[in-house]
Backbone as ProteinMPNN parsed JSONL, in Angstrom:
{"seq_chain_A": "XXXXXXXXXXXXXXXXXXXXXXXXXXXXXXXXXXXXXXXXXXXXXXXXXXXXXXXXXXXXXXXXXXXXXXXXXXXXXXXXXXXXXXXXXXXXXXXXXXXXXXXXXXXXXXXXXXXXXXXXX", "coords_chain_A": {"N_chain_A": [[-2.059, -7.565, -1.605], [-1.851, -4.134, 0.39], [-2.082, -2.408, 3.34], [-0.909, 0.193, 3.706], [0.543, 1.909, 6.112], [0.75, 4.663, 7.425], [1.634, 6.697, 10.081], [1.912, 10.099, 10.063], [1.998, 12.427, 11.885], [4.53, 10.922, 13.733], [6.422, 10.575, 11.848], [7.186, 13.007, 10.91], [7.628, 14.277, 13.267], [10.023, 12.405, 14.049], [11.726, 12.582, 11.913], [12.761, 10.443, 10.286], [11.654, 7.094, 9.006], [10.806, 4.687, 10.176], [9.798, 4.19, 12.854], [7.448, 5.476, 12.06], [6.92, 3.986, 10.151], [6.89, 1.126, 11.19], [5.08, 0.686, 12.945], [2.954, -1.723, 15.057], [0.511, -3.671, 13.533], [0.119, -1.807, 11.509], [0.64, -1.965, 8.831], [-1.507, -4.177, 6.845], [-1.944, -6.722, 5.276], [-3.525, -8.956, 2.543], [-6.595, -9.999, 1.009], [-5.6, -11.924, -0.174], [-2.403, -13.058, -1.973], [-1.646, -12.139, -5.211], [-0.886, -13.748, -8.202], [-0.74, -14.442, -10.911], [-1.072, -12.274, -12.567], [0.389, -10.599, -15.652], [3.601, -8.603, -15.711], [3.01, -6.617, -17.571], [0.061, -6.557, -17.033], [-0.276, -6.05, -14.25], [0.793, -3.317, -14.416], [-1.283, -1.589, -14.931], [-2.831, -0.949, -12.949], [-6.5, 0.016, -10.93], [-6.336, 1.526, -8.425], [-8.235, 2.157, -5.587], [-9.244, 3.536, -2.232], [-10.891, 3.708, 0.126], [-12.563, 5.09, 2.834], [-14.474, 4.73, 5.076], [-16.134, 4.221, 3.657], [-16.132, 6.389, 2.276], [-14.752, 7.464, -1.068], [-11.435, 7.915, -0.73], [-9.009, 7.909, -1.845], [-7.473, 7.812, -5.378], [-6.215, 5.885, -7.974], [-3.91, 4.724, -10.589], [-1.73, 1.652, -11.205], [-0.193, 2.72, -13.638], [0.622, 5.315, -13.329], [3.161, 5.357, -11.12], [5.99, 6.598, -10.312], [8.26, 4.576, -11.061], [8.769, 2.526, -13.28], [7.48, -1.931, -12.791], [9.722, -3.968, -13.734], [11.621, -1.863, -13.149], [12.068, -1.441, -10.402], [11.912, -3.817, -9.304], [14.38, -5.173, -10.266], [16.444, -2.843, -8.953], [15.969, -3.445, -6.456], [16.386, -6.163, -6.282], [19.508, -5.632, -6.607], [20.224, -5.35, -4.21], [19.119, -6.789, -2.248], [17.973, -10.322, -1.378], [15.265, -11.32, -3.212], [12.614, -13.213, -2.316], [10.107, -16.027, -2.714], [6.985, -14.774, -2.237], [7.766, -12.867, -1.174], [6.864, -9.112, -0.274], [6.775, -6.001, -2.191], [6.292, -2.683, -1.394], [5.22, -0.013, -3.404], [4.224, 2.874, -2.411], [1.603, 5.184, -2.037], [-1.553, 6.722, -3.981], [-2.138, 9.799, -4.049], [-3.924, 11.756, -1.734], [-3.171, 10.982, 0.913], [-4.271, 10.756, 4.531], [-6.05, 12.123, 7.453], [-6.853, 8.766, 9.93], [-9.359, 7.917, 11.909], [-9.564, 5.536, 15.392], [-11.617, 2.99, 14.987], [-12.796, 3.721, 12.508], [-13.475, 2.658, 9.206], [-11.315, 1.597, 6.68], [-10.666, 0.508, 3.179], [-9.254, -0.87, 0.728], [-8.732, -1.202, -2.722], [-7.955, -2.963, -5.393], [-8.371, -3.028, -8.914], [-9.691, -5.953, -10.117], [-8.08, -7.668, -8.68], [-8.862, -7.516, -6.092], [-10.278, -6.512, -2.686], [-8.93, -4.871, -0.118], [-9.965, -4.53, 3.296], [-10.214, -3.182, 6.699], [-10.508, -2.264, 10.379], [-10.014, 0.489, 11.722], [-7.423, 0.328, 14.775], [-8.12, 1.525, 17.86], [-5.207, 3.28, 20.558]], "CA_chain_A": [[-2.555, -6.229, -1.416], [-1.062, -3.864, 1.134], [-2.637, -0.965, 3.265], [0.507, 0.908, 4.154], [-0.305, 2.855, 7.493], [1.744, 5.846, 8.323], [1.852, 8.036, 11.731], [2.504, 11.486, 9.81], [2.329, 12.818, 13.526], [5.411, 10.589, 13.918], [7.497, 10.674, 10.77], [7.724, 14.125, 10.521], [8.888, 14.457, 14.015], [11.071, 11.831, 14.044], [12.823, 12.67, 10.987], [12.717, 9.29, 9.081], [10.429, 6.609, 9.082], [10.767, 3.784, 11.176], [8.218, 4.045, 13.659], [6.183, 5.741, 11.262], [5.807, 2.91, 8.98], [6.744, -0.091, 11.34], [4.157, 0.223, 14.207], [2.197, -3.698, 15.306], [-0.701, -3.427, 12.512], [0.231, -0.408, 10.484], [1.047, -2.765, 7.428], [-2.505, -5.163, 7.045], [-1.759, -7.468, 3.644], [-4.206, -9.71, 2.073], [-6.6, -11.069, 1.891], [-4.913, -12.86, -0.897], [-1.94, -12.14, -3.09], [-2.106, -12.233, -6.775], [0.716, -14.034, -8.682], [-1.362, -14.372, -12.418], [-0.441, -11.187, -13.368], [2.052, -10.695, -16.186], [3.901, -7.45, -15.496], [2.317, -5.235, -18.673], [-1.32, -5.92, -16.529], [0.538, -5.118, -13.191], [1.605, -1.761, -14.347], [-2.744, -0.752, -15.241], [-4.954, -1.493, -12.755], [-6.858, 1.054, -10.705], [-6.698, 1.411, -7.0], [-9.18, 3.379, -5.209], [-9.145, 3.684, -0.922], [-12.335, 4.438, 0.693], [-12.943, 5.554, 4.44], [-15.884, 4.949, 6.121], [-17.213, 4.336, 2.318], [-15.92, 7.823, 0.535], [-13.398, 7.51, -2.142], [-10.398, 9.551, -0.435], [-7.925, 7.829, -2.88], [-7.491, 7.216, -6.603], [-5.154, 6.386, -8.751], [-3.81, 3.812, -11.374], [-0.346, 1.717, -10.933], [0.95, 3.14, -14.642], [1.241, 6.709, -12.468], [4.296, 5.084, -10.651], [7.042, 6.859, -10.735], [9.455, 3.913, -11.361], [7.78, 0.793, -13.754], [7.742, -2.6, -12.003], [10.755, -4.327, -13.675], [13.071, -1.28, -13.006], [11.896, -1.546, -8.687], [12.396, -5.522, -8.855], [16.119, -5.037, -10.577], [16.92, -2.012, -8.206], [15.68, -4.259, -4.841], [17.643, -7.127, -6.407], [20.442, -5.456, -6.736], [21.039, -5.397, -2.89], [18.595, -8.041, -1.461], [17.364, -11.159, -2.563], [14.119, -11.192, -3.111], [11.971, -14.925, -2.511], [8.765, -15.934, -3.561], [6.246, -14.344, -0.89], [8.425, -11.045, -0.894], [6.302, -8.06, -0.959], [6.924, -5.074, -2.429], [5.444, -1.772, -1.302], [5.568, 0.996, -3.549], [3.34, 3.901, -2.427], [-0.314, 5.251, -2.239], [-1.954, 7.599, -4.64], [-2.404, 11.747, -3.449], [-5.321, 12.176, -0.773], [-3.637, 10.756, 2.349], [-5.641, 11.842, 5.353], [-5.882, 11.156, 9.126], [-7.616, 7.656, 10.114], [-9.376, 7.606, 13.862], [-9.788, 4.798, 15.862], [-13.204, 2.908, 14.237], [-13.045, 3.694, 11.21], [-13.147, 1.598, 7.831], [-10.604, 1.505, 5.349], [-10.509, -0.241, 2.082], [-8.035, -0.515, -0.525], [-9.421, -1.881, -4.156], [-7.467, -2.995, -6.794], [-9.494, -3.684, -9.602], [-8.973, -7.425, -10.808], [-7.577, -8.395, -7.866], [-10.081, -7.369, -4.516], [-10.775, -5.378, -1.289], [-8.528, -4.873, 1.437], [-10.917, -4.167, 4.306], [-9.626, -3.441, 8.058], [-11.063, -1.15, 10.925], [-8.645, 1.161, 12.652], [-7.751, 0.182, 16.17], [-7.61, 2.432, 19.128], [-4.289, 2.718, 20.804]], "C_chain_A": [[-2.179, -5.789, -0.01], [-1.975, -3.067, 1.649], [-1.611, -0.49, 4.336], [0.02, 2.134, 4.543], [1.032, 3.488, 6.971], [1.595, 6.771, 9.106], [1.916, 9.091, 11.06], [2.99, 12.086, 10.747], [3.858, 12.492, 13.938], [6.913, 10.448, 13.241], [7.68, 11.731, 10.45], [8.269, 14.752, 12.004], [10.582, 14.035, 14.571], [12.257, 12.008, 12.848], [13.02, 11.876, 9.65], [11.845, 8.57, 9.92], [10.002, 5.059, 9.595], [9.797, 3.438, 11.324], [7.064, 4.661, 13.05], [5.189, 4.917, 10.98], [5.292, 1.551, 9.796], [5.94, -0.125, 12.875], [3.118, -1.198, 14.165], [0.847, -2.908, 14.54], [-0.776, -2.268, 11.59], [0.819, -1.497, 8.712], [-0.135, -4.45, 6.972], [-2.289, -6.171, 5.78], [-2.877, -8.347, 3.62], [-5.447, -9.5, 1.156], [-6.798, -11.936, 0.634], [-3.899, -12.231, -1.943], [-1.817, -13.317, -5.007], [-0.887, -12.828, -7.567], [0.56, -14.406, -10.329], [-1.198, -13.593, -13.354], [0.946, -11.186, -13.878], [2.335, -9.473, -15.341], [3.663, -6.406, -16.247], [0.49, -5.492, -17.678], [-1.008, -5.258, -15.262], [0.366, -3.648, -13.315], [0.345, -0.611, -15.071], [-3.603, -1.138, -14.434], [-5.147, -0.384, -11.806], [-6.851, 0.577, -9.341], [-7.078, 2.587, -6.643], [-9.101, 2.779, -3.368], [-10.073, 4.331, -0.727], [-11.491, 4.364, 2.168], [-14.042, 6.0, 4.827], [-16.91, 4.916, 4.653], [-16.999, 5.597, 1.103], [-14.736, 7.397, 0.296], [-12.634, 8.931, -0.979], [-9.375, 8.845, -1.215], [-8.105, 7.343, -4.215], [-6.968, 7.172, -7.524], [-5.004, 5.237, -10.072], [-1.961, 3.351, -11.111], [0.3, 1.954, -12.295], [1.307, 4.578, -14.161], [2.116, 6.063, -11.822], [5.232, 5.667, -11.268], [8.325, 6.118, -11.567], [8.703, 2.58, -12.448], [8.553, -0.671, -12.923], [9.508, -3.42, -12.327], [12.204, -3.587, -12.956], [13.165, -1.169, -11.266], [12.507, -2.869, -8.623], [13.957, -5.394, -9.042], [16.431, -4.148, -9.959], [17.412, -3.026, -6.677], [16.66, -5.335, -5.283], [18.83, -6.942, -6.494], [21.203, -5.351, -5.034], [20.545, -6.483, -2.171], [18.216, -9.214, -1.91], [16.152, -11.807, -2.325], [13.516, -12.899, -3.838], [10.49, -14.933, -2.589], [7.643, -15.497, -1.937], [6.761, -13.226, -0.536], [6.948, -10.507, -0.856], [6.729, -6.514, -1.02], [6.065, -3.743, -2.52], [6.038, -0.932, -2.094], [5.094, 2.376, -3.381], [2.252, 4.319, -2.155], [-0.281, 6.328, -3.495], [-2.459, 9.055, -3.462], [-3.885, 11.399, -2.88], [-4.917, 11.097, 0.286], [-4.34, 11.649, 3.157], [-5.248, 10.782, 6.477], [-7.514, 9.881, 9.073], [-8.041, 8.513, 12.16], [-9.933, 6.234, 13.962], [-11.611, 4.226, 15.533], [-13.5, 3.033, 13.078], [-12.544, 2.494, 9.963], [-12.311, 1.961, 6.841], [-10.572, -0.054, 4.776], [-9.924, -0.137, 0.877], [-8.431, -1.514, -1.351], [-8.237, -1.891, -4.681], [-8.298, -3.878, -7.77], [-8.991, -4.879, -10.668], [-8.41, -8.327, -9.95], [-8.71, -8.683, -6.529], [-10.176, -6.256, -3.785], [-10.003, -5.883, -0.245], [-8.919, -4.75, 2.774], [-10.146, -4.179, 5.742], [-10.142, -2.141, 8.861], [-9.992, -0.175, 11.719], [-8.685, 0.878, 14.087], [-7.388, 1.49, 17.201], [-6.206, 2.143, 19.596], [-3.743, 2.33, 21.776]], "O_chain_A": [[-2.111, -6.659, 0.858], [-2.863, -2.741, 0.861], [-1.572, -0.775, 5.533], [-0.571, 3.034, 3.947], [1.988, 3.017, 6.355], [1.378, 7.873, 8.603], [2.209, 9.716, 12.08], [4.183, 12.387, 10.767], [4.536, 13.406, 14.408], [8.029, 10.293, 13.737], [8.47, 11.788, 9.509], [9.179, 15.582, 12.011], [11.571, 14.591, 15.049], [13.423, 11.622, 12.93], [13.286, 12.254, 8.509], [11.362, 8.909, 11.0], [8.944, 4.487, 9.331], [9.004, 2.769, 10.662], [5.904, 4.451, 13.406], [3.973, 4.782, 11.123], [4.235, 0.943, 9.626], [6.246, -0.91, 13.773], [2.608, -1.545, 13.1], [0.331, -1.848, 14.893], [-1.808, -1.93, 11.011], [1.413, -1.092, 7.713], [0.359, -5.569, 6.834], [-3.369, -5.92, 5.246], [-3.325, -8.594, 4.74], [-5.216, -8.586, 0.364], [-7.837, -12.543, 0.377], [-4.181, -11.258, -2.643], [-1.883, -14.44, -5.507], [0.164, -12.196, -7.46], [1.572, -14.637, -10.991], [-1.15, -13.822, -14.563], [2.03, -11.458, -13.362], [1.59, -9.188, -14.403], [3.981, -5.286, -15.847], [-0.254, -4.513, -17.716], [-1.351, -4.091, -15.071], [-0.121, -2.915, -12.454], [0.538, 0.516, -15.527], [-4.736, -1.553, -14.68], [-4.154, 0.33, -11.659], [-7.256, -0.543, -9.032], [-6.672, 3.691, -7.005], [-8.898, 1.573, -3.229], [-10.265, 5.434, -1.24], [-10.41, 3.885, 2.511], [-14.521, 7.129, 4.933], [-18.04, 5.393, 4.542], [-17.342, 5.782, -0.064], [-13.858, 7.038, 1.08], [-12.956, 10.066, -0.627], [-8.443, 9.647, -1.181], [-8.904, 6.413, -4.327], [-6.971, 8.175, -8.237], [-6.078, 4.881, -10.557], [-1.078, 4.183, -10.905], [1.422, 1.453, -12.362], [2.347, 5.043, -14.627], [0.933, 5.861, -11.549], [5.48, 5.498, -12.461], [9.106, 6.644, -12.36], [8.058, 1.715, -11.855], [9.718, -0.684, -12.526], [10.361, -3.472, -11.44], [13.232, -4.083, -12.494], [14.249, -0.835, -10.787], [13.525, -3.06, -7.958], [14.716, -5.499, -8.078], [17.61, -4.251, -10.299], [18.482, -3.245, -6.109], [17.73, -5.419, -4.68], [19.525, -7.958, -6.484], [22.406, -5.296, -4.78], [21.317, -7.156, -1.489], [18.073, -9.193, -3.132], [15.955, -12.661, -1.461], [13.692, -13.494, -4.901], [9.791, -13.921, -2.528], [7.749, -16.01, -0.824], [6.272, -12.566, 0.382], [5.987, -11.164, -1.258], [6.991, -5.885, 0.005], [5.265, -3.578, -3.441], [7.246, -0.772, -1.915], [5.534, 3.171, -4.211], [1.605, 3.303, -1.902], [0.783, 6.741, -3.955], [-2.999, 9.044, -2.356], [-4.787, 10.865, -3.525], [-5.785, 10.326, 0.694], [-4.839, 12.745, 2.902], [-4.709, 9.683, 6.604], [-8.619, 9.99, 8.541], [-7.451, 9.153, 13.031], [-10.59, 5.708, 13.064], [-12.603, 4.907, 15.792], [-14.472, 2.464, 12.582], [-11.562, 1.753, 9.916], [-12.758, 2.796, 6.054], [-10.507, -1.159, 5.314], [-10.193, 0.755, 0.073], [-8.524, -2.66, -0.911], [-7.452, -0.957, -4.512], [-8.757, -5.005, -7.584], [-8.234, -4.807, -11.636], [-8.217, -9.511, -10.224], [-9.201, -9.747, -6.151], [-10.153, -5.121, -4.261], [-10.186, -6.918, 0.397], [-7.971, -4.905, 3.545], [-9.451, -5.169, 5.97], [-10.239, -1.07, 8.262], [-9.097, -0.745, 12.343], [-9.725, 1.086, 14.712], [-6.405, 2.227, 17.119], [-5.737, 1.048, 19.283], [-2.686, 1.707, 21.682]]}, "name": "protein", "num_of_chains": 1, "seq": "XXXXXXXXXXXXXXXXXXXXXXXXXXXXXXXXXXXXXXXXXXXXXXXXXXXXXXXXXXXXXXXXXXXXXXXXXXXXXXXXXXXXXXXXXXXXXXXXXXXXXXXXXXXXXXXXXXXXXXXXX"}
């Protein structure tokens, strides 16, 4: 499980997304990953993102634009992907600004709770 930060502030001045995405703690993973899942439960489970405790996200991973086999055979087609990869594909509609202190938590249901506080900078 992923909670894939992004600067907006920074990726829309910069152009592309670099320093957006790859700032020290903007990418928190854990806090365990899941490897039980076939790929037909993969592609239904529900993730919901609180802040500070309110739902600001909610979605399901069969809304993906792309289904998982056709991302894995894309990515394999240029890199080669080893066991402990991870693959980000997205959030669900209702990003929003974080401040310094605050709680986020990213659910997936079947799997867990991502939990991490935002740091000052």
């Amino acid at each position: 499980m992923a909670n894939d930060v992004t600067a907006r502030d920074v990726q829309h001045t910069d152009g592309q997304w670099t320093r957006a995405k790859g700032s020290d703690t903007f990418c928190p993973l854990g806090p365990w990953m899941v490897t039980h899942l076939s790929v037909a439960e993969a592609q239904n489970l529900a993730i919901t993102t609180r802040l500070d405790g309110k739902v600001v996200q909610k979605g399901n991973t069969r809304q993906m634009v792309r289904p998982i086999p056709d991302l894995i055979s894309y990515i394999s087609s240029f890199t080669t992907l080893l066991p402990g990869d991870v693959i980000l594909t997205g959030t669900p509609a209702g990003v929003g600004p974080m401040e310094p202190g605050q709680r986020v938590e990213v659910e997936i249901d079947g799997i867990g709770t991502l939990a991490n506080t935002i740091a000052g900078s």
